[in-house]
PLY file of the C-alpha trace (Angstrom):
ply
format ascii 1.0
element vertex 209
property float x
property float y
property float z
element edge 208
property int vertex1
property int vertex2
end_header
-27.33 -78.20 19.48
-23.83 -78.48 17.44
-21.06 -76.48 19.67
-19.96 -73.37 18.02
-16.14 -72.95 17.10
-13.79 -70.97 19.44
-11.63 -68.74 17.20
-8.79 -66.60 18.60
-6.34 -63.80 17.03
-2.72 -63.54 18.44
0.46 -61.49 17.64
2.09 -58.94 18.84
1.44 -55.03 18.83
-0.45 -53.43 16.32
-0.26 -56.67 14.45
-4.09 -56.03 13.08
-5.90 -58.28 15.19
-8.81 -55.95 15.85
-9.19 -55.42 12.24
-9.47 -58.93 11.51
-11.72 -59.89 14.23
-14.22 -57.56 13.12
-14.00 -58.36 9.08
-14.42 -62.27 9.95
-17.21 -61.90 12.48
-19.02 -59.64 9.49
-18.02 -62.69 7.20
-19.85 -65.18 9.60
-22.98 -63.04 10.44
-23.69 -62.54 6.44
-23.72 -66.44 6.32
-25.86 -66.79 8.91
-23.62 -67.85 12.16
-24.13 -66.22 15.26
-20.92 -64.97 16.40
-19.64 -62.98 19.28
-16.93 -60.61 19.19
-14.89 -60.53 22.80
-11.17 -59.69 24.34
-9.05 -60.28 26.80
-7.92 -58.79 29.12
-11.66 -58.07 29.50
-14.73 -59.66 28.01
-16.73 -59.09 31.28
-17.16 -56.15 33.95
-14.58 -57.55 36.44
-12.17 -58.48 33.31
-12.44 -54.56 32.13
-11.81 -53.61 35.84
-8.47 -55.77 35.31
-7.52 -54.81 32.25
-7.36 -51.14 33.67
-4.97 -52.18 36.44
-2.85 -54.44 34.14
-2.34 -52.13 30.93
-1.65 -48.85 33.75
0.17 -50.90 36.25
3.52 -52.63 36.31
2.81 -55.88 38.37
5.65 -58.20 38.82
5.27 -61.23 36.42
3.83 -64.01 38.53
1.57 -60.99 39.75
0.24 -60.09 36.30
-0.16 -64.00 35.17
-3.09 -63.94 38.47
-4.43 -60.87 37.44
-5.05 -61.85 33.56
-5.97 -65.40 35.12
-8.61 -64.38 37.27
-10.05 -62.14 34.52
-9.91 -65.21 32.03
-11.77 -67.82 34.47
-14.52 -64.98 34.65
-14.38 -64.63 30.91
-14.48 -68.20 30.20
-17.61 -69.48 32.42
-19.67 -66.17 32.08
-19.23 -65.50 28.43
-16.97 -67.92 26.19
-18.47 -71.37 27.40
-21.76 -70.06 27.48
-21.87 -69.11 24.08
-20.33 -72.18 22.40
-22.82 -74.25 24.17
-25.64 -71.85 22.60
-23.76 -72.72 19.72
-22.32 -69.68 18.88
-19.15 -68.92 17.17
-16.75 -66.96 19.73
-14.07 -64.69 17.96
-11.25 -63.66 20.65
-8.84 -60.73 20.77
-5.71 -62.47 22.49
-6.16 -65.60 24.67
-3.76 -68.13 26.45
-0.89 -67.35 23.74
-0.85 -64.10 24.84
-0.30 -64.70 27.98
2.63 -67.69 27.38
4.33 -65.34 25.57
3.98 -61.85 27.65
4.09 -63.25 31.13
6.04 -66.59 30.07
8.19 -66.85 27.28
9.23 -62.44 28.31
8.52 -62.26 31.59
9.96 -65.70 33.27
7.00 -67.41 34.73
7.59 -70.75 34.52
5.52 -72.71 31.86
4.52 -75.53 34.43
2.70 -72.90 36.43
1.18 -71.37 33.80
-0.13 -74.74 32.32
-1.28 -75.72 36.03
-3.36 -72.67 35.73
-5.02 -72.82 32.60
-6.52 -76.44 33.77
-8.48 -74.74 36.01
-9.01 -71.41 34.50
-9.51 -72.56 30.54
-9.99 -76.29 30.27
-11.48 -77.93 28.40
-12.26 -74.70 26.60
-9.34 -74.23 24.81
-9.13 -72.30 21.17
-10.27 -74.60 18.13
-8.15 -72.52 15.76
-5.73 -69.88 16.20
-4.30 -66.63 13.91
-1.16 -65.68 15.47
-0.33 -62.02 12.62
2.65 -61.95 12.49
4.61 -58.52 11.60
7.91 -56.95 11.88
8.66 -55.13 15.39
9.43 -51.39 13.35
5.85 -51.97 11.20
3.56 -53.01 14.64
5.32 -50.15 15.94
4.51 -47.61 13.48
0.90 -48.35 13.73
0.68 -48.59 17.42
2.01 -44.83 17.59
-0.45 -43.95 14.85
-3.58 -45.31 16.62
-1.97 -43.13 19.63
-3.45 -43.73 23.71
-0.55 -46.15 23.95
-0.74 -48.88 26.85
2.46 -49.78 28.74
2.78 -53.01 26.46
3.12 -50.74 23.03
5.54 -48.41 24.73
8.16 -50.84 25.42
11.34 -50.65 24.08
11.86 -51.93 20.00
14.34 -54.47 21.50
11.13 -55.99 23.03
8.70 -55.94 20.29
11.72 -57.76 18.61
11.68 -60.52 21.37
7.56 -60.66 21.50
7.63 -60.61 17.53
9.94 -63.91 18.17
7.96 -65.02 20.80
4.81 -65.65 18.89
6.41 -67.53 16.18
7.87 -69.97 18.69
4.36 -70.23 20.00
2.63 -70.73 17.06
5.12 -73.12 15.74
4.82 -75.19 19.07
1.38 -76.13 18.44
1.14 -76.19 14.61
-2.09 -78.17 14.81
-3.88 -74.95 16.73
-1.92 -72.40 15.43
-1.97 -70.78 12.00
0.83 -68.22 11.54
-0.04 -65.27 8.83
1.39 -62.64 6.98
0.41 -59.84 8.85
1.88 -57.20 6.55
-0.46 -57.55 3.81
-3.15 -55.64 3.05
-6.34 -55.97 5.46
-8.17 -57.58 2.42
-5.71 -60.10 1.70
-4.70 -61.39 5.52
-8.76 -61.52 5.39
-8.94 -63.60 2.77
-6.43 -66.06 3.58
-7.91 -66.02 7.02
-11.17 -66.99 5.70
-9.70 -69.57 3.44
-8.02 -71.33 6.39
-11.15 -71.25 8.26
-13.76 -72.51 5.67
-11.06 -74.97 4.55
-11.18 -76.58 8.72
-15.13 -75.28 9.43
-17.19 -74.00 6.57
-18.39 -76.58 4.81
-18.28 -75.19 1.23
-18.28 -72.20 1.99
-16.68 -69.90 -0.86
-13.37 -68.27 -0.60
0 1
1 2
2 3
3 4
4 5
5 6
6 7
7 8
8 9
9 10
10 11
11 12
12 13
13 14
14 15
15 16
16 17
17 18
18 19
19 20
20 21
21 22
22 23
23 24
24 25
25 26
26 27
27 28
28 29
29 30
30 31
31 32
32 33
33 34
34 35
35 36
36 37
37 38
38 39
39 40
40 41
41 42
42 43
43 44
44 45
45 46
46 47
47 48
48 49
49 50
50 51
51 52
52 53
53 54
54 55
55 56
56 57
57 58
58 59
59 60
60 61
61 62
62 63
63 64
64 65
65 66
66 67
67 68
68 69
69 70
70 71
71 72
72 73
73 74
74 75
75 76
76 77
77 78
78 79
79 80
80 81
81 82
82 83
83 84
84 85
85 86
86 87
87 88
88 89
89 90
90 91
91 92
92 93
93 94
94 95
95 96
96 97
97 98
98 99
99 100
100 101
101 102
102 103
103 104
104 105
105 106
106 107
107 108
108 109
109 110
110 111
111 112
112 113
113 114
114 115
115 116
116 117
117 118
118 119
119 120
120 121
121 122
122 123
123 124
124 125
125 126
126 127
127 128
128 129
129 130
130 131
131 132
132 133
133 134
134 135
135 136
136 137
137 138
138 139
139 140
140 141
141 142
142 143
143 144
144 145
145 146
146 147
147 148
148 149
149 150
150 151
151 152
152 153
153 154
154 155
155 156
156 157
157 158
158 159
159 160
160 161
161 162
162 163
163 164
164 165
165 166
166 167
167 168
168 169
169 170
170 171
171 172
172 173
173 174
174 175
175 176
176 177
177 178
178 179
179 180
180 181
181 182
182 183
183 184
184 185
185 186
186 187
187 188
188 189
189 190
190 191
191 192
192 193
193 194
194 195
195 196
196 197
197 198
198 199
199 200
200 201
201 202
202 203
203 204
204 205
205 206
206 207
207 208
């Protein structure tokens, strides 16, 4: 059976990752590939139990890079792997970028740690292709408030939405191979299309765009 793809959707608040998520997975299923929708932190009963800690707590850095790790590992043998071995297309709400750039690139853990982790929490099921939205700080903001229930993450300071908006450019441009930065600013049918464009261009064999 032919591996399904591993897809995941970065960026920073309110960036529209949910929204885009959903409209590819609705893409996939109407051309007949089983997909699964999933997020992190979460994706399993102990990884909701964590993300309740981590979005209402204030860990310390190191502290939260455990927590989100041992809800990954969990993630990744009961739910991603499993799936792309059934050969199912997995569509993720944040993944390892998320947490280089939270608990890394703004919180100070170091990167060699963080890599020495994901070799035994992730690998080898990393992301085959990655949307990192991209949006200005004042816009994610704006929608975050809009959506309202905000976690601790969305009430932070502008100054660090600036810094995470920053944050995710340097990590998508570190791994241009993986990573496809996008527009997130446009309308929900155009970051859509371009999204699915990207993907059927790598994936899809002709599939229509």
């Amino acid at each position: 059976m032919t591996r399904g793809k591993f897809i995941t959707f970065e960026g920073g608040e309110g960036a529209g990752k949910t929204t885009q998520v959903a409209r590819l997975a609705e893409r996939l299923r109407a051309g007949g590939i089983e997909t699964v929708i999933t997020r992190e932190p979460g994706g399993t009963p102990l990884g909701e139990s964590i993300r309740e800690v981590v979005l209402g707590a204030s860990p310390e850095p190191v502290t939260e890079l455990l927590l989100f790790a041992a809800a990954r590992a969990e993630h990744v043998a009961k739910v991603i792997r499993p799936a792309l071995k059934h050969g199912t297309w997995v569509l993720c709400d944040r993944f390892i970028d998320s947490t280089r750039v939270y608990q890394g690139l703004l919180g100070g853990v170091p990167g060699d740690l963080i890599g020495a982790i994901e070799m035994h929490s992730v690998a080898p099921t990393f992301p085959d292709l990655t949307f990192v939205l991209d949006v200005p700080a004042e816009e994610g903001l704006k929608r975050t408030e809009a959506r309202g229930a905000l976690t601790r993450f969305d009430a932070e300071h502008a100054s660090y939405h600036i810094k995470l908006r920053d944050a995710f450019r340097q990590a998508a441009e570190a791994e241009p191979e993986r990573c496809v930065l996008m527009d997130g600013g446009r309308t929900a049918d155009e970051i859509a299309a371009d999204i699915w464009r990207t993907l059927s261009t790598r994936f899809v064999a002709g599939a229509r765009t």
